[in-house]
C-alpha positions as CSV (number, residue, x, y, z in Angstrom):
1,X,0.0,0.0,0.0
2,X,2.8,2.6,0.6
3,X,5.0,1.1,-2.3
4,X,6.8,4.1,-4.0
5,X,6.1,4.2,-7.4
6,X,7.7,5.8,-10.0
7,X,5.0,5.8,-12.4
8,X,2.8,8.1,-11.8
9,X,0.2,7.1,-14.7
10,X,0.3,4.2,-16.0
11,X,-3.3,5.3,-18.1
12,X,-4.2,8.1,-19.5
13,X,-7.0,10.5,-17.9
14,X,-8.8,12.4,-20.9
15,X,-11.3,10.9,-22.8
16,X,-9.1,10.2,-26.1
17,X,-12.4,10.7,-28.3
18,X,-12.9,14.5,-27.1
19,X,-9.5,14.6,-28.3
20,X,-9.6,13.5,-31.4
21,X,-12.8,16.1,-31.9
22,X,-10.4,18.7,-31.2
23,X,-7.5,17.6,-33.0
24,X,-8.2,16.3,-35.6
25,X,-5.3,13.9,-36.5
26,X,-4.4,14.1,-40.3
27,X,-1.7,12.4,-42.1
28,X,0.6,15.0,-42.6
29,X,0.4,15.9,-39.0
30,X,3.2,17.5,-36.8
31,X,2.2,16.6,-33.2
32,X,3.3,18.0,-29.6
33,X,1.7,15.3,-27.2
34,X,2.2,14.9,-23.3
35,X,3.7,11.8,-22.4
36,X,1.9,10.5,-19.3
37,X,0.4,7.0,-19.7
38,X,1.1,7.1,-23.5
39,X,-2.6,6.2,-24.4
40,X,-3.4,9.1,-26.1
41,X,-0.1,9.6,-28.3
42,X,-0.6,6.0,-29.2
43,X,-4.4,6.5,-30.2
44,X,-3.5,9.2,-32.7
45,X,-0.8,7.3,-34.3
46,X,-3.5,5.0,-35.4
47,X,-4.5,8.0,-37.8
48,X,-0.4,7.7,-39.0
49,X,0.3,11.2,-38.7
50,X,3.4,12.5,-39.9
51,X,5.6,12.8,-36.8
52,X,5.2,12.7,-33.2
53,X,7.3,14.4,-30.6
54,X,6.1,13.2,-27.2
55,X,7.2,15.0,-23.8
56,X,7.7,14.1,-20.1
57,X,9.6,15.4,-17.1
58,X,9.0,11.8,-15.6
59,X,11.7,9.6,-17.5
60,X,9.3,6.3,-16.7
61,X,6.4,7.6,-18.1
62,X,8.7,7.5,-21.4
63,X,9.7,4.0,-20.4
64,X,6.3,3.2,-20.5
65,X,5.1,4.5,-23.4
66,X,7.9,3.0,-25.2
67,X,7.2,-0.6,-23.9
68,X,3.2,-0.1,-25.0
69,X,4.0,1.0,-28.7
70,X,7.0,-1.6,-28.8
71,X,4.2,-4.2,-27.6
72,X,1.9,-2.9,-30.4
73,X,4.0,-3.0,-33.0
74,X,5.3,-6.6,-32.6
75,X,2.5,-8.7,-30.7
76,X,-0.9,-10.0,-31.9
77,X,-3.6,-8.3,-30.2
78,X,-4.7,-10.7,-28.1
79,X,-1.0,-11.2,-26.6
80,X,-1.4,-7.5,-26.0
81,X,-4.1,-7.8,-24.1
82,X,-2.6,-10.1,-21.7
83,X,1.0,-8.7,-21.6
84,X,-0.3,-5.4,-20.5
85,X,-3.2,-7.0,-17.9
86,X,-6.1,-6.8,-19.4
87,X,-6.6,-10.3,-19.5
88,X,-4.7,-13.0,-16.9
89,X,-1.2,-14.1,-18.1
90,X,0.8,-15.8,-15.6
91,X,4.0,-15.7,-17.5
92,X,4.5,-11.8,-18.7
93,X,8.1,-11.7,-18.7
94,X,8.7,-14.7,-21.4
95,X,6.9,-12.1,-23.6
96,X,9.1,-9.0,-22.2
97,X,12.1,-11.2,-23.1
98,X,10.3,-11.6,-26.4
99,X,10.2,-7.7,-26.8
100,X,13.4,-7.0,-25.6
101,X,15.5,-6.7,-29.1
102,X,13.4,-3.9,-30.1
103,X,13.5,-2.0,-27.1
104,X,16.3,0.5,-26.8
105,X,18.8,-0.4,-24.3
106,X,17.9,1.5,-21.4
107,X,14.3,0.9,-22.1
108,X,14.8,-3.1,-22.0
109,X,17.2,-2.6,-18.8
110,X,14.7,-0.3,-17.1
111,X,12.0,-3.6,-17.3
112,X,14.4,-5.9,-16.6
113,X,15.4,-4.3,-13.3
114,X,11.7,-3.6,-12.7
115,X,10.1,-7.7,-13.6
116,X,7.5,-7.3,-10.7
117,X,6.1,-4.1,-12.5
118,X,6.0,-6.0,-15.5
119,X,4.5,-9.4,-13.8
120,X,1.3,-7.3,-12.5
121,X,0.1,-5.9,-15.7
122,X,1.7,-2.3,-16.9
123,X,-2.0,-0.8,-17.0
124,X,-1.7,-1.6,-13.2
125,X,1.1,-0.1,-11.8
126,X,1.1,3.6,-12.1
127,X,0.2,5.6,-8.6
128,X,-3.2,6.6,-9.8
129,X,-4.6,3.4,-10.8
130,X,-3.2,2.1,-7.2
131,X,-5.2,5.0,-5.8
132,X,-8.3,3.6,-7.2
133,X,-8.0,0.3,-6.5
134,X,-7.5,1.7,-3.0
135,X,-11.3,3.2,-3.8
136,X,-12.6,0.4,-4.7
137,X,-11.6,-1.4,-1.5
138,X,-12.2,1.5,0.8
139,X,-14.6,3.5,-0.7
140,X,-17.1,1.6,-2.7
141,X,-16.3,-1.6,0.2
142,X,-16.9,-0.1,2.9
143,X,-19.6,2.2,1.6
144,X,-21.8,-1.3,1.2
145,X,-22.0,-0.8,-2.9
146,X,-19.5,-3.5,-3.6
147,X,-22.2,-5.6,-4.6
148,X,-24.4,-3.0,-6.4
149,X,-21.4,-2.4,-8.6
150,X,-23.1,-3.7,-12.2
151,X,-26.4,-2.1,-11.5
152,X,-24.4,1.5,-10.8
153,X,-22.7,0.7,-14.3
154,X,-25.7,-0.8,-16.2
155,X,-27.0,1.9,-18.8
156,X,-30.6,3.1,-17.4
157,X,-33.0,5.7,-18.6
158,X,-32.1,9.1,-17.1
159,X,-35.2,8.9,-14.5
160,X,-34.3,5.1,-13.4
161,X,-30.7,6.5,-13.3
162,X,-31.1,9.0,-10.6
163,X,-33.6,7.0,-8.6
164,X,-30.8,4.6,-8.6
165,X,-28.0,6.9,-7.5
166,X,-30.1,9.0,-4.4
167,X,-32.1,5.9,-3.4
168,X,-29.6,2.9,-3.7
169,X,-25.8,4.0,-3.9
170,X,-25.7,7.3,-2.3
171,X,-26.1,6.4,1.2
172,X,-24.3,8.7,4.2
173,X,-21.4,6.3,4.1
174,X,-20.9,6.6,0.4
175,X,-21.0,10.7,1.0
176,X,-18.6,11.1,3.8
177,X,-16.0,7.8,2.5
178,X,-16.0,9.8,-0.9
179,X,-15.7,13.0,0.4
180,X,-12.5,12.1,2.7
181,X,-11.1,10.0,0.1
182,X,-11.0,13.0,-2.5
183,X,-9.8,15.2,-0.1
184,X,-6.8,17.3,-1.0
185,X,-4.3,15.2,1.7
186,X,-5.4,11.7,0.3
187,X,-5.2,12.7,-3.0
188,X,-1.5,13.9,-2.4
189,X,-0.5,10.8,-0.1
190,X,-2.2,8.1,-2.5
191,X,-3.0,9.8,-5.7
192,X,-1.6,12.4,-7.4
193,X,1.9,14.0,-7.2
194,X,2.3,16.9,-4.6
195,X,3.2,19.6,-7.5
196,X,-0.4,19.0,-8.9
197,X,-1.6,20.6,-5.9
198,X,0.9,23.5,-5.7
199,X,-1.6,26.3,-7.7
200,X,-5.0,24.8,-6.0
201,X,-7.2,27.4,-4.7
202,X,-10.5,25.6,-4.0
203,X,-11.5,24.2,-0.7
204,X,-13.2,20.8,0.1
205,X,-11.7,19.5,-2.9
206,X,-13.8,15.9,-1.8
207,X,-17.3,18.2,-2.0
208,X,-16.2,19.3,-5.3
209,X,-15.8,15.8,-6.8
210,X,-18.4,15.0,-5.3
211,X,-20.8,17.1,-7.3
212,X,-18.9,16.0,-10.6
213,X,-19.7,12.8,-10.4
214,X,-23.2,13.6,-9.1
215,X,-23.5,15.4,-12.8
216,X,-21.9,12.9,-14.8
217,X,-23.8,10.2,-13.4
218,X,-26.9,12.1,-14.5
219,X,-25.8,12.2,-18.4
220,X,-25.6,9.6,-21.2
221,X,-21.8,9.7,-21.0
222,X,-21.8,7.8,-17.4
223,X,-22.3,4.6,-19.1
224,X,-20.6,2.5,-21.8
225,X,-17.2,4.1,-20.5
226,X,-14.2,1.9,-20.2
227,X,-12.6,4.9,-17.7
228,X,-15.6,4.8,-15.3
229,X,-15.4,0.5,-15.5
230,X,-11.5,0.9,-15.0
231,X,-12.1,2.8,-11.7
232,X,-15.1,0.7,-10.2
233,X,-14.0,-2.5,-11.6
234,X,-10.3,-2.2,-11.6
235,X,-10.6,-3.6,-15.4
236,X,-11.7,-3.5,-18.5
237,X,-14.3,-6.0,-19.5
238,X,-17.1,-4.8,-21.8
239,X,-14.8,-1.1,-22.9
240,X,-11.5,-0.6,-24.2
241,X,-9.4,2.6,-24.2
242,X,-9.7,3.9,-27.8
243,X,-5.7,2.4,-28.6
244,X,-6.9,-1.3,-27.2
245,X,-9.8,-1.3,-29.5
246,X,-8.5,-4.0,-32.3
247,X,-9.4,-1.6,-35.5
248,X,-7.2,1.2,-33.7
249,X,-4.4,-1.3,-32.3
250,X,-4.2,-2.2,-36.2
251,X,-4.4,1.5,-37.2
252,X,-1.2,2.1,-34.6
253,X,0.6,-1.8,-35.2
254,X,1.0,-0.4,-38.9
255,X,1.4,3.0,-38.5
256,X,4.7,5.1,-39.9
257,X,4.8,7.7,-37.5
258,X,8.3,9.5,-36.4
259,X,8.4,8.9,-32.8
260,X,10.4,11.4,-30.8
261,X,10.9,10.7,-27.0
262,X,11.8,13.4,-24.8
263,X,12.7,13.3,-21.4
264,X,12.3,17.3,-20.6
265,X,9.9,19.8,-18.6
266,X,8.0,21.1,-21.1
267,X,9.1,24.8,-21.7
268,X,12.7,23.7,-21.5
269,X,12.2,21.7,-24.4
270,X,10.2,24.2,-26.5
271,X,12.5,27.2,-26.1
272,X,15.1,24.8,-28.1
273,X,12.4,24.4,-31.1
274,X,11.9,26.0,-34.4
275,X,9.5,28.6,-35.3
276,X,6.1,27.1,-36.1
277,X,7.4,23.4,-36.2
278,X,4.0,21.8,-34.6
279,X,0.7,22.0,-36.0
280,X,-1.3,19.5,-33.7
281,X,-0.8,20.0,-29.4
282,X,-2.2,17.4,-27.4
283,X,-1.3,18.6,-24.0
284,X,-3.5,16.9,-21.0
285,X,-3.3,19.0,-17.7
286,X,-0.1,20.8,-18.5
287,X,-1.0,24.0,-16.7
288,X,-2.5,22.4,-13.5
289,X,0.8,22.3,-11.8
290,X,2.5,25.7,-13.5
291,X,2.1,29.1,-11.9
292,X,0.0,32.0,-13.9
293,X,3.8,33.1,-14.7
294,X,5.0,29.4,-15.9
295,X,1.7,29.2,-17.9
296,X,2.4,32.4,-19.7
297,X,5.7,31.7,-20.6
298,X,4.7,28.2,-22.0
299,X,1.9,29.8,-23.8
300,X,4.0,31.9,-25.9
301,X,6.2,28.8,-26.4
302,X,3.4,27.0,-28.0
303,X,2.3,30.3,-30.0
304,X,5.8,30.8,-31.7
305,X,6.7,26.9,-32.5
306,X,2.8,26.5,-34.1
307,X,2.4,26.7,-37.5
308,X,-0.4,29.2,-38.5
309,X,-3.6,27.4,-38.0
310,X,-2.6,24.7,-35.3
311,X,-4.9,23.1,-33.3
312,X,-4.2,23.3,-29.4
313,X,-6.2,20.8,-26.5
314,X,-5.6,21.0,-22.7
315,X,-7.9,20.7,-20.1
316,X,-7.9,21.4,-16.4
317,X,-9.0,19.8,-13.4
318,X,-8.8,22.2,-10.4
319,X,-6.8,25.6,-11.6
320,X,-7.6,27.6,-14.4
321,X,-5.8,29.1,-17.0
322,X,-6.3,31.5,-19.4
323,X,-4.2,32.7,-22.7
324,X,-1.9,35.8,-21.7
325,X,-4.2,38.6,-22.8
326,X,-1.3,39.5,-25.1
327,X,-1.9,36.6,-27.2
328,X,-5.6,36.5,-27.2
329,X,-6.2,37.9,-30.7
330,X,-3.8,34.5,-31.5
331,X,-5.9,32.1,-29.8
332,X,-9.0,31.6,-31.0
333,X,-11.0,29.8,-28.6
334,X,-13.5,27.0,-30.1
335,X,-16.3,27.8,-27.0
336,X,-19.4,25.7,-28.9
337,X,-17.3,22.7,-29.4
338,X,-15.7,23.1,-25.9
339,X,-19.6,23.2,-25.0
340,X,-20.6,20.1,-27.0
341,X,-17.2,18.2,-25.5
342,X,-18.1,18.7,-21.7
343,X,-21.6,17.9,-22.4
344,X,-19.9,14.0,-23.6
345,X,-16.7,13.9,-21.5
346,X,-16.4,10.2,-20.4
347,X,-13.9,11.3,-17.5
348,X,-15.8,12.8,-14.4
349,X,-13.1,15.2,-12.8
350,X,-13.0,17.5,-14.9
351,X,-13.5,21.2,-14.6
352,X,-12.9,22.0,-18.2
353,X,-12.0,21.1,-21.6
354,X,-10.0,23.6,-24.0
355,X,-10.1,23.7,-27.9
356,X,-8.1,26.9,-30.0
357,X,-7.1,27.6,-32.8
358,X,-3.8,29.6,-33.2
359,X,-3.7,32.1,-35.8
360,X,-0.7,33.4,-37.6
C-alpha cells in the first residue's frame, strides 16, 4: 500500500475521443503530445500522422510509453491484451524477453530491473490506478455498494438513473467515505503528485468531486465508459481505451509515425524548437501544476513553435488558466465545441475542456 512508485500514470485520464474532436489527426500531421500513460499519443498514431514528438519530465512515463508502442508494434492483439493485464497471463516476462530486441537499451534494462512491474500488468502499476483500486476497496467496500457495482454501471434511462443513484448508492457512508477520500491530503499521499496541488485554490476538494460525479452520473456519458469501468471494476471488461480497440491497435501496429521521445519539462524543451514546427498540441493538464507566470511563458512557447492554423487541447481539473491577454487575438477559442465536449466527456473530474485555434 505505501509502495513508491515511480510511475505516476500508468493510463491516460482524458477521454481520447474529445481529443480527437479537437485535433483532428491528419496524415501529414506535426504533433506535440504529453507523455503520461502514453494512451493518447498511441491513439493518434493510429491515424499515422506524420511525426510525433512526445514530452515528459518523468523519465518512466517514457519508459512506459515506449514498452506499450513496442508491444503494439510486434505482438498480436490478443498477446497484447494479456501482456499489459487486461486479461490473466501468468507468464509476462517470457513475452518481455520476447520484446526486448526492439527496445532500446535503457528501455529493456529499465523492465528488466523492474520484472515485478512487468508481472502485474503495466496498465496496473502507475500511482493513480493504485489509488483507485484503494477506492474500490475503501470507498465503494466499505460504503456497502460492492455488490451493487453492475447495476451503478448498467446503462438506465435518465429517470431510473437518478432513482438509482439518491435511493440505492448514495447512502451517508458513500458521501462522507467519498468525500475524505478525494480530499486534498489523500489525494496527495495516495494519488496524485504533490506539484499537482501546488496552484489549487478551492476548498473541500472531496465536495467538489463529489458534485462532478453527481452530474456525470446524471448524463448519457456515465455509461458504456471503459474509464468509469476501469475505476469501479479495476478492469476493462465490456470497454476498451480507444488504442486497445483491435481496429485502432491495427491502425497504430501499422502506422509510420516518427516517434520522438523526450525526457524534458516542457518549456525547456520548446525554447530549443523552431518557429512554427507543430501544428497538432495534445497537452492533457499541463498547466494544472505551473504558476499563472509558468503558464504564460509556456503559452507563448506554444504560439511561436505552431504553425499558422494549429490546433491546441488541454484541459484542467482544479486551476484555471487563461491565454496571456497579449496573445488573445492569436488564440481563437472554439467555445461551442468546448460546450458540445463537456456535455460527452467520459472522464468525471473534470472542470474544463480547451479547444483553440492559433492564428498566424
Amino acid at each position: 500500500m505505501f509502495q513508491k512508485r515511480p510511475i505516476k500514470y500508468s493510463q491516460c485520464w482524458e477521454d481520447t475521443n474529445l481529443i480527437f474532436e479537437i485535433l483532428q489527426p491528419k496524415k501529414d500531421d506535426v504533433f506535440l503530445s504529453i507523455t503520461s500513460g502514453g494512451d493518447n499519443g498511441l491513439s493518434i498514431m493510429a491515424n499515422n500522422p506524420k511525426k510525433m514528438v512526445t514530452v515528459d519530465m518523468n523519465k518512466d512515463q517514457n519508459f512506459l510509453f515506449e514498452l506499450k508502442l513496442i508491444a503494439i508494434k510486434h505482438l498480436e492483439h490478443e498477446e497484447l491484451m494479456e501482456f499489459l493485464g487486461v486479461r490473466a497471463n501468468q507468464n509476462r516476462q517470457k513475452t518481455l524477453k520476447k520484446l526486448a530486441p526492439f527496445l532500446n537499451p535503457e528501455t529493456n534494462q529499465y523492465w528488466k530491473d523492474n520484472m515485478g512491474l512487468i508481472q502485474q500488468g503495466v496498465l496496473h502499476i502507475g500511482k493513480f490506478e493504485h489509488y483507485f483500486k484503494l477506492f474500490r476497496k475503501y470507498v465503494v467496500y466499505l460504503s456497502g455498494n460492492k455488490a451493487k457495482t453492475n447495476d451503478f454501471l448498467a446503462k438506465k434511462p435518465i429517470e431510473e438513473q437518478i432513482e438509482f443513484y439518491n435511493n440505492s448508492w448514495q447512502n451517508k457512508r458513500w458521501r462522507f467515505i467519498f468525500k475524505l477520500f478525494l480530499s486534498e491530503p489523500v489525494m496527495k499521499r495516495f494519488g496524485r503528485s504533490k506539484t499537482m496541488f501546488n496552484q489549487n485554490s478551492k476548498t473541500k476538494i472531496g465536495s467538489y468531486y463529489k458534485a462532478k460525479l453527481d452530474q456525470s452520473f446524471t448524463s448519457e456519458c456515465f455509461f458504456e465508459n471503459s474509464y468509469m469501468e476501469y475505476i469501479y471494476k479495476g478492469n476493462y471488461h465490456k470497454y476498451l481505451p480507444h488504442y486497445l480497440i483491435k481496429e485502432n491497435f491495427n491502425g497504430i501496429s501499422n502506422s509510420k509515425t516518427h516517434v520522438d521521445v523526450v525526457n524534458k519539462k516542457l518549456y525547456k524543451y520548446l525554447i530549443n524548437v523552431k518557429n512554427n514546427t507543430f501544428n497538432k498540441f495534445n497537452l492533457s493538464d499541463i498547466f494544472e501544476a505551473l504558476s499563472k507566470e509558468e503558464s504564460n511563458r509556456l503559452f507563448h512557447e506554444i504560439y511561436r513553435t505552431a504553425q499558422p492554423g494549429a490546433k491546441l487541447f488541454f484541459c484542467n481539473n482544479l486551476v484555471n488558466r487563461d491565454v496571456p491577454k497579449e496573445l488573445n487575438e492569436h488564440f481563437i477559442q472554439q467555445s461551442v465545441l468546448e460546450n458540445k465536449l463537456e456535455k460527452i466527456n467520459k472522464v468525471f473530474f473534470y472542470e474544463k475542456i480547451y479547444a483553440y485555434n492559433i492564428k498566424k
